[in-house]
BAFIDREN-942431 format. One line per field, with one value per residue (C-alpha): x negated, y negated, z. Coordinates in Angstrom, 2 decimals, always signed. Example, Ala and Ser with C-alpha at 12.3 -4.5 7.8 and 13.67 -1.06 7.14 Angstrom:
residues 2
u <- [-12.30 | -13.67] .
v <- [+4.50 | +1.06] .
w <- [+7.80 | +7.14] .
//
This chain:
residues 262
u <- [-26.71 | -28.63 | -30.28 | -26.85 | -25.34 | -28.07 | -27.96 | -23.96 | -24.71 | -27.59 | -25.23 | -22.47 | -24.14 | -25.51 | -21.77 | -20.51 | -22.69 | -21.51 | -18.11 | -18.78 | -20.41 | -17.77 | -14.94 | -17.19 | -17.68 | -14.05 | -13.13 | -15.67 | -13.91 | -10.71 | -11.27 | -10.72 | -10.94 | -8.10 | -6.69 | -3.03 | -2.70 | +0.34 | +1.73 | +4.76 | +5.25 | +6.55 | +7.74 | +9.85 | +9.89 | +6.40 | +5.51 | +2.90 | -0.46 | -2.35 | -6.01 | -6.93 | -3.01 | -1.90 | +0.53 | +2.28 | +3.05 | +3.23 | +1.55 | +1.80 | +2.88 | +1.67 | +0.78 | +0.51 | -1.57 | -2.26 | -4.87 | -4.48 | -7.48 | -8.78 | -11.94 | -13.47 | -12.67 | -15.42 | -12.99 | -11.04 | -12.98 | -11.11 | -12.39 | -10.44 | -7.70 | -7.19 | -7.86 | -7.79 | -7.70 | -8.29 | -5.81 | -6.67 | -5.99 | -6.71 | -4.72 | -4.71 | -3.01 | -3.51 | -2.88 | -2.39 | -3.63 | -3.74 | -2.82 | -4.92 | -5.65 | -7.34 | -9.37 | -9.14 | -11.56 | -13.13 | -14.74 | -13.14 | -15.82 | -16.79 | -19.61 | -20.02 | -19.85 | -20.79 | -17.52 | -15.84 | -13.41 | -13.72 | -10.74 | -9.97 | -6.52 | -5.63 | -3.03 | -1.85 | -0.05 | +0.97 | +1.30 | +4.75 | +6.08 | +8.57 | +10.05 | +11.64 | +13.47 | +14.89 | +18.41 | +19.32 | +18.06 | +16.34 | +18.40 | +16.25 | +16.88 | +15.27 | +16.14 | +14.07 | +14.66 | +14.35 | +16.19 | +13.28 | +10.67 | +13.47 | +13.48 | +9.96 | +9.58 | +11.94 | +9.68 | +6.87 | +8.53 | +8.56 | +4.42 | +4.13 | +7.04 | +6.45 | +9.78 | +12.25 | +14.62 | +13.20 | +10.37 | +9.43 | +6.94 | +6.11 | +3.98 | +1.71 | +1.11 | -2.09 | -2.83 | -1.16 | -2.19 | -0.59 | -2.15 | -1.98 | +0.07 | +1.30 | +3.67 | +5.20 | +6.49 | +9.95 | +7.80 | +6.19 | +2.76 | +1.18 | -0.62 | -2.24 | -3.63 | -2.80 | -0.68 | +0.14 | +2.55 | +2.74 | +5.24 | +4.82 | +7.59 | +9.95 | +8.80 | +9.78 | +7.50 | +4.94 | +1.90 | +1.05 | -2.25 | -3.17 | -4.61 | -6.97 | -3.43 | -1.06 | +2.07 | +4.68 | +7.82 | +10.03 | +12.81 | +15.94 | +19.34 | +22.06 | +24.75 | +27.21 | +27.48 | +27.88 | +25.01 | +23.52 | +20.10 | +19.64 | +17.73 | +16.92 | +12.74 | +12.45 | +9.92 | +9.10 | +7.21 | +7.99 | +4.72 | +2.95 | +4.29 | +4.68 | +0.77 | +0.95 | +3.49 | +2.56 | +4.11 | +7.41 | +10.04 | +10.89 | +12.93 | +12.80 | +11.73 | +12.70 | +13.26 | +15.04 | +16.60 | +18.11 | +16.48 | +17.54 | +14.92 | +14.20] .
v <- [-37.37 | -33.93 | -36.59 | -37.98 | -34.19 | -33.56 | -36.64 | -35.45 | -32.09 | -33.07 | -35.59 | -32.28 | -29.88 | -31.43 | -32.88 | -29.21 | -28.11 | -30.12 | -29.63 | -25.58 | -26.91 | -28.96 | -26.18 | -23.63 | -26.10 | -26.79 | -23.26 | -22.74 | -25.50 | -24.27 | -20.93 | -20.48 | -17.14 | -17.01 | -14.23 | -13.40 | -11.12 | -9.73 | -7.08 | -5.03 | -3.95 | -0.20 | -0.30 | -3.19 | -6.30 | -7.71 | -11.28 | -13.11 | -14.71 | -17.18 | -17.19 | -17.26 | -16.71 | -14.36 | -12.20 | -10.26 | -6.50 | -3.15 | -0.48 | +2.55 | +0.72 | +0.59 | -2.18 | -2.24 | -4.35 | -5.94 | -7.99 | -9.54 | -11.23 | -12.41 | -11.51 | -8.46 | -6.97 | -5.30 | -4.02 | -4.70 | -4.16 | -3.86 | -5.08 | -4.17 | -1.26 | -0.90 | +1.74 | +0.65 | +3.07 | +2.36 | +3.59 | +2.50 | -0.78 | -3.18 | -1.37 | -0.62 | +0.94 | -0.38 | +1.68 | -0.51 | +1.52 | -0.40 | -4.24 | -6.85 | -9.48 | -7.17 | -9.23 | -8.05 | -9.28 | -8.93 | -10.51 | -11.38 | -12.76 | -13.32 | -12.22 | -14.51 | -17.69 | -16.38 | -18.02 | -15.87 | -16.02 | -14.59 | -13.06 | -13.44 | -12.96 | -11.36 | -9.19 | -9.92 | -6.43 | -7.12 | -4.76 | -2.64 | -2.57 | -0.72 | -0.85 | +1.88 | +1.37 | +4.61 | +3.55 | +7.02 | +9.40 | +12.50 | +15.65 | +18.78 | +21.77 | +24.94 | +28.44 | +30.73 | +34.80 | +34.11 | +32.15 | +31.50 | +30.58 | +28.06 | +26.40 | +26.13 | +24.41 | +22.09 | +21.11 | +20.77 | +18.85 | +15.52 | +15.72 | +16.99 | +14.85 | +10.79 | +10.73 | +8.27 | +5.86 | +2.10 | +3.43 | +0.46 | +2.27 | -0.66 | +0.79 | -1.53 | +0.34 | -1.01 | +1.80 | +4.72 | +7.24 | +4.84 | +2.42 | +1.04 | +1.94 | +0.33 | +2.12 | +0.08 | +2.49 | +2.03 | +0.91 | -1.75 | -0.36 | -1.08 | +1.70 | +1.06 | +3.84 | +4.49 | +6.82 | +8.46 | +9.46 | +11.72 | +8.97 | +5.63 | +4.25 | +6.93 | +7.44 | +11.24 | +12.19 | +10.04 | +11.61 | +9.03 | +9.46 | +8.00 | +8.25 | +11.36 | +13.36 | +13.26 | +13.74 | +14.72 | +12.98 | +13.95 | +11.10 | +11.29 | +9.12 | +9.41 | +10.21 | +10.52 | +7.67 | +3.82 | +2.49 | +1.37 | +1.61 | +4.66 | +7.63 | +10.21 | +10.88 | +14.52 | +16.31 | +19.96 | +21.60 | +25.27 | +26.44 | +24.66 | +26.50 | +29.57 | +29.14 | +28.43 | +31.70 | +34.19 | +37.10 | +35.62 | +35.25 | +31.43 | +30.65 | +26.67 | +23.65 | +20.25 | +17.00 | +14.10 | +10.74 | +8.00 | +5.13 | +1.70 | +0.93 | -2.55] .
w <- [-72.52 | -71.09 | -68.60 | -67.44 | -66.97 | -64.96 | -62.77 | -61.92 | -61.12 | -58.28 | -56.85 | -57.16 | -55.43 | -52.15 | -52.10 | -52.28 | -49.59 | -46.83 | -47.87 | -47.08 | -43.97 | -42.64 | -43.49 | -41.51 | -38.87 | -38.55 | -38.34 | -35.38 | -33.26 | -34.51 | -32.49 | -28.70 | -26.28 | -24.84 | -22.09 | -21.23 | -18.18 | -16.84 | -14.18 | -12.90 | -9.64 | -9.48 | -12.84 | -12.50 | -14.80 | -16.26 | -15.08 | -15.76 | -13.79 | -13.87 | -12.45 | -9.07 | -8.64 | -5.46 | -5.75 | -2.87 | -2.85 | -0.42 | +1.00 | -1.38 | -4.51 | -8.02 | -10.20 | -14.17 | -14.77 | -19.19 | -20.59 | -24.25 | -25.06 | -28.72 | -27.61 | -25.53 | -22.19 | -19.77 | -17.33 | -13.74 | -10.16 | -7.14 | -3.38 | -0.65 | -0.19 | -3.89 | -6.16 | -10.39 | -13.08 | -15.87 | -19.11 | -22.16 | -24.13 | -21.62 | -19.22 | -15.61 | -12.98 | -9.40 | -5.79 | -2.79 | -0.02 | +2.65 | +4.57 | +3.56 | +0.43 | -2.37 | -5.11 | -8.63 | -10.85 | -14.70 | -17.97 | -21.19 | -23.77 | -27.50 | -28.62 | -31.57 | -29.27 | -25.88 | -24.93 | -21.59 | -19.08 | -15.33 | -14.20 | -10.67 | -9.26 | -5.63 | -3.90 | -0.41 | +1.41 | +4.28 | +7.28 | +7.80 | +11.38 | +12.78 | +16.58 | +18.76 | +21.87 | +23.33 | +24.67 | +26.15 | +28.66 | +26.80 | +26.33 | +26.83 | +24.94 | +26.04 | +24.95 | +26.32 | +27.83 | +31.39 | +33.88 | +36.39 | +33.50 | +32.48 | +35.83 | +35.23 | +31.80 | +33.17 | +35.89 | +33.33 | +31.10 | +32.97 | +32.76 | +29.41 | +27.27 | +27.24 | +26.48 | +28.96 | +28.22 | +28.08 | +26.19 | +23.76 | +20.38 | +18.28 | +15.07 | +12.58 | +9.92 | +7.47 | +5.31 | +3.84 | +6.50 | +9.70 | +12.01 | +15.41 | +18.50 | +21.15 | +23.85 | +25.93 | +29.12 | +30.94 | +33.55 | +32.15 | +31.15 | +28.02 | +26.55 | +23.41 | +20.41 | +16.60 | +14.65 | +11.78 | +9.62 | +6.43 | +4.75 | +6.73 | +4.16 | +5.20 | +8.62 | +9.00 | +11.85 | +13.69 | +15.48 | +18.44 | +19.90 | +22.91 | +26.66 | +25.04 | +23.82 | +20.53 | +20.53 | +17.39 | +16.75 | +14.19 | +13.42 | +12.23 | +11.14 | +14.07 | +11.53 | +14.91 | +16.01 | +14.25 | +15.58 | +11.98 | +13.45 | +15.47 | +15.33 | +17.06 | +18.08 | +18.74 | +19.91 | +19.53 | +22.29 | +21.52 | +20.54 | +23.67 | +26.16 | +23.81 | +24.19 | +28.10 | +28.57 | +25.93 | +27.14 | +27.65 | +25.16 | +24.47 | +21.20 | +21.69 | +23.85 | +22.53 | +24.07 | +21.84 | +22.66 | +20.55 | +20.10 | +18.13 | +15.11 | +13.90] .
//
């Protein structure tokens, strides 16, 4: 009888132990690292991406960008105009600061199975452009104490101001500070430079620089008339011939014209 009991339980055990080793084994294929990453644009509702996905956004604005993983995260890098910061619980904020496709890329991994998944997604930003075409002759105003030095600034003005009407401005802007020039005069000539701006998505005042000078604009809405897209480019000399008369008394010099934006 002892000899028989003894018999079972050798033919038990090894029986048991691959039992344990098949319910282990199942639970290892059971498990799988998986990643779920999604982003918001400025706040605004959170989508999902895939992998190698592109995604389009703007100069200036701000992604949100969350990683759920079952696993571990080493972090987002950025290549191109894009700055990532990184906030805690697998999440990041990401500034588009310039035109251009911006790669965004990182690890998810298990340490148990040395399982991991490369992240790799990218952001196109396109360029902004904006077009002037002054449709008006310039008005001049210019406040000063004497007649004579008025008759003078006058004169100057038509070497000093590159403001006439025909004058074409077409601005590219790829990055947050401005970008490229080209003027386009109301005879024809193409003169090409940059800009910049200290809003390029509200365009408040543009500094054009080109042909070795730089001249500030400041634009604003024609709230006259019902043109739906004009504005006025204005540009205050006062100072610059405050510095070119010094002992005289001049109170303003401005030149503006309306222009048609599109």
């Amino acid at each position: 009888m002892k000899k028989s009991i003894s018999v079972f339980y050798l033919v038990l055990i090894p029986l048991f132990c691959v039992c344990c080793k098949d319910s282990k084994n199942d639970d290892e294929t059971s498990y799988k690292l998986e990643t779920e990453i999604s982003y918001s644009v400025n706040g605004s509702d959170t989508t999902l991406i895939s992998l190698n996905d592109t995604i389009t956004a703007k100069i200036g604005d701000t992604l949100a960008i969350s990683i759920k993983t079952n696993g571990s995260n080493l972090g987002l890098y950025g290549s191109g105009n894009i700055d990532i910061k990184d906030s805690g619980n697998n999440k990041y904020l990401c500034i588009l600061k310039g035109a251009g496709t911006a790669t965004i890329g990182g690890l998810t991994y298990d340490k148990e199975s040395s399982d991991n998944i490369l992240i790799n997604f990218f952001v196109k930003v396109p360029s902004i452009k904006y077009k002037y075409v002054v449709i008006k002759d310039p008005a001049c105003v210019i406040n000063v104490g004497d007649e004579s030095l008025k008759s003078k600034i006058e004169t100057e003005l038509k070497n000093v101001c590159p403001l006439n009407i025909f004058n074409y401005y077409k601005l590219e802007c790829n990055s947050l500070q401005g970008g490229n020039l080209v003027f386009i005069t109301s005879a024809k000539d193409t003169i090409n430079g940059t800009f910049s701006s200290s809003d390029i998505l509200k365009m408040n005042d543009i500094a054009m620089s080109y042909n070795g000078s730089v001249y500030n604009f400041t634009i604003e809405k024609d709230t006259d008339s019902k043109l739906a897209y004009g504005y006025f480019l204005k540009m205050d000399l006062t100072e610059k011939f405050r510095a070119m008369y010094p002992s005289e008394t001049i109170n303003e010099v401005s030149v503006s014209a309306l222009a048609l934006k599109n």
